[in-house]
Steps between C-alpha positions, in 0.01 A plus 500: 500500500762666737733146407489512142841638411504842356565458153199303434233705702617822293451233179143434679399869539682592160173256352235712684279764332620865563244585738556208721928584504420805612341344795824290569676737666277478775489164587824559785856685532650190332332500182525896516836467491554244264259668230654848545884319424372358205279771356491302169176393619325773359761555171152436288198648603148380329224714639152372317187668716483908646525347896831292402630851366448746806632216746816487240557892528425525896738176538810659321410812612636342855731290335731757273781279544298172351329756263879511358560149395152527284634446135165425323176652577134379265182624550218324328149719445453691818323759341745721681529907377794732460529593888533165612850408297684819520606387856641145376818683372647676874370101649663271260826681433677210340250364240608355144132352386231722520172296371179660510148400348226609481293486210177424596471879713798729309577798646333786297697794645843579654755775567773465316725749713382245791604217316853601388595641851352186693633247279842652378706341787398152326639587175896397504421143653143409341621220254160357409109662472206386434152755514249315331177723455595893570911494504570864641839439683663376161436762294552767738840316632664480139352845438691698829773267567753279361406061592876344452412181625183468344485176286133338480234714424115458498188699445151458388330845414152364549395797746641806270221624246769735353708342199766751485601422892507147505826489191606850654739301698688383184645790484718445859591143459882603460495562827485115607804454352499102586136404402490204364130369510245699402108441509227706417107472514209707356637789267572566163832459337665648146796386305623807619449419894684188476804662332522712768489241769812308335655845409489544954620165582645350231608220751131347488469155519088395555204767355166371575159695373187354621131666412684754319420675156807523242387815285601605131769719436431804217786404335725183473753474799857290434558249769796579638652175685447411893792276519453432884115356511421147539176472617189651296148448612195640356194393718118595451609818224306644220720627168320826337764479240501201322694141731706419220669832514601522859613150440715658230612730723589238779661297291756775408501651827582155729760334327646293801121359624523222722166470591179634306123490640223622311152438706119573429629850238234645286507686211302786427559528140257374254638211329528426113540140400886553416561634819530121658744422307692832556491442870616157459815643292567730756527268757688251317733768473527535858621153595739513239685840568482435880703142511530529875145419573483236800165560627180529301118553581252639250165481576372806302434330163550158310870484422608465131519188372835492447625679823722251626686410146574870515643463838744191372609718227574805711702284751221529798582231739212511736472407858187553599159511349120555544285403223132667451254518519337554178632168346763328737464154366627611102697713626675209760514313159663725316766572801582097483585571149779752595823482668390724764435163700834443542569752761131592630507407885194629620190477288115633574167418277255725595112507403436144447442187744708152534191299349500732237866505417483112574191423352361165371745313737782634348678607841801272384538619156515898678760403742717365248539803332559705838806244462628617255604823702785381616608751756130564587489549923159739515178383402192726585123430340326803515130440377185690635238347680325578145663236388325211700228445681677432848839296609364186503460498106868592455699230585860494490651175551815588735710156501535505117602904517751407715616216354528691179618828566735293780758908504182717591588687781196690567100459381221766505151369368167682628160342494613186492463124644863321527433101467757244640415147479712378779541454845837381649691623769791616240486820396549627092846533372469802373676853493215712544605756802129715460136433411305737500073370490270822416134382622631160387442163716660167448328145496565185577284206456661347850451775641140613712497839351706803361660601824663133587593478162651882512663409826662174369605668175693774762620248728594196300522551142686825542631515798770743397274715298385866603103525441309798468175523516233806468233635277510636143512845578780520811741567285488747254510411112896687478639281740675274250738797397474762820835409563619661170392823667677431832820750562700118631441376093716722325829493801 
């Protein structure tokens, strides 16, 4: 070890988990010295179990220097309590990403005065929280003291009981001037709330609600324009006012949307038998007064039939797409019918399986018409295992895809058997930089089994391909558009 050359040990130890880095320094006076000169080592700091976090805080405790390069600091459910954090502030004195969860044990009680005079020293260089189950430095930060770096912002209110605390911090948001991205979980929202949030930082770019409620208002509210916002996400939320009229009230509030996702909403108003078609109005109305639409995933409801005719006549020229999953077969019919094909690059059909899409051996006949997306580079087939009995009934034959859709640059497909029907020693002409196989195997009739077949499809076919491979539920269903709510998007 003592003759690799310095730069890649440190790129060796830089790989290690936090608890063994801390160990590094010691190993002997060289690698002492060598870690302590390049303290970015321990920029990032991921602390995931209670024994991992004391050895942290007695290690920089002896190391204040090292404790000084630490940029980023997470810490993932360690049921930790209020006396516990409030000395992170005086140890980490140069921290920009403060991420702390812990929903599973929230912290039920605090002192505020604590708080503030503990964590104040953080507030003009924190540029990015997250508190995910009881936030309590957030709200009494932007409450006491002015955040003028602050520009990605996070918090799920699943451990407050009280409604009027958890949108209490509304009411401070001026005072992170540069905020840019802005989630919130668990709490109740009002016309009125959300015109205060643009009225503090009218330079918003990405608002995200997820399990939230979106409540009536005693009396009609104008929308007055966000100009700045981009990104609009509405995951998991209940309407107590009727949908089509906050959908009214988007559609005159974000005029320059670039990307719109509407997932899993329910509305709490009993419906008439007009009110369909209301709702469809509505939202027909939305495409076409917000032409800037790039990006577009609803998943709440079956979209109106003629959703995407609306979108050609309001000048929509969409990139990127995920259809379902109440009926993603019409509706990918319907799509071919538009011009919207002309510029969609990435496209995603959710809720239903490859035999189903392809069914009755018409695998060909399917792939021709993902052809006729010319500038199509994405291709993701998100079905349930509802959808099939297991992978080996869902077969996807991977030479004619490829052969086919010859410009795809990257494939996602999740219970799912590829097929090849060759075996040479020259590997597939094809573009495709990333496949991604979700509890999906391959086959090969030369082949013994799925793993020789797997490793010759990595190894020969394509060679220059990045594979990933894992289980339906390592990543998390948002991860097609989580980078629309990453600070680095909107730069």
């Amino acid at each position: 070890m003592d003759k690799l050359p310095t730069e890649l040990l440190l790129r060796c130890i830089s790989q290690l988990p936090v608890s063994d880095k801390l160990s590094c320094l010691t190993v002997n006076k060289s690698w002492y010295t060598n870690i302590r000169k390049f303290g970015k080592l321990y920029e990032r700091i991921w602390i995931y179990n209670r024994d991992s976090f004391d050895k942290m805080c007695a290690f920089f405790q002896n190391h204040s220097d090292l404790a000084e390069t630490v940029d980023s600091l997470t810490l993932m459910e360690l049921g930790l309590q209020e006396d516990q954090l409030i000395g992170l502030p005086s140890l980490f004195l140069n921290l920009h990403e403060f991420n702390f969860i812990q929903e599973n044990m929230p912290i039920e009680k605090w002192d505020k005065a604590k708080i503030q005079n503990a964590f104040s020293v953080w507030a003009p260089k924190l540029k990015f929280i997250q508190e995910l189950g009881t936030p309590m430095v957030t709200p009494v930060l932007l409450e006491t003291n002015q955040l003028p770096e602050l520009v990605s912002l996070n918090l799920s209110f699943l451990g407050y009981e009280d409604e009027r605390l958890k949108t209490k911090f509304f009411v401070h948001l001026n005072k992170a001037p540069q905020l840019t991205v802005l989630r919130v979980q668990w709490l109740n929202v009002s016309m009125k709330d959300l015109q205060g949030i643009h009225n503090r930082v009218p330079r918003l770019k990405a608002l995200s609600f997820d399990n939230c409620g979106f409540l009536p208002e005693k009396q009609a509210m104008a929308a007055k324009p966000a100009i700045h916002l981009e990104t609009l996400s509405l995951e998991n939320c209940a309407f107590a006012l009727k949908e089509d009229d906050w959908l009214d009230y988007f559609t005159n509030k974000y005029k320059n949307l670039k990307n719109f996702i509407m997932t899993y909403c329910e509305d709490d108003h009993d419906y008439e038998g007009r009110y369909w078609s209301r709702r469809d109005s509505r939202f027909n109305e939305l495409v076409l007064k917000c032409p800037k639409i790039e990006y577009f995933l609803v998943h709440a409801f079956e979209l109106p039939k003629d959703i995407f005719k609306k979108m050609d006549e309001g000048g929509v020229k969409l990139k990127q797409i995920n259809l379902g999953i109440y009926d993603p077969q019409t509706d990918f019919e319907r799509l071919l019918m538009s011009s919207q094909i002309e510029t969609i690059e990435s496209l995603s059909i959710s809720g239903i399986s490859w035999s189903s899409l392809t069914f009755e051996n018409k695998e060909t006949e399917f792939l021709n018409k993902l052809a006729k997306f010319p500038n199509l580079k994405h291709l993701r087939i998100n079905q349930s295992k509802v959808e099939v009995d297991s992978p080996e009934t869902n077969l996807l034959n991977l030479d004619l895809l490829l052969s086919i859709l010859n410009n795809l640059e990257s494939l996602t497909v999740d219970f799912t058997t590829l097929t090849f029907s060759r075996k040479t020693r020259k590997g597939h002409n094809a573009k495709l930089k990333k496949l991604v196989m979700e509890e999906s195997y391959a086959q090969l009739s030369a082949c013994k089994d799925q793993d020789e077949a797997l490793e010759y499809l990595q190894k020969t076919l394509l060679s220059n391909t990045e594979f990933v491979i894992r289980w339906l539920d390592d990543e998390s269903p948002n991860e097609e558009y989580r980078h629309l709510f990453e600070y680095s998007y909107y730069q």
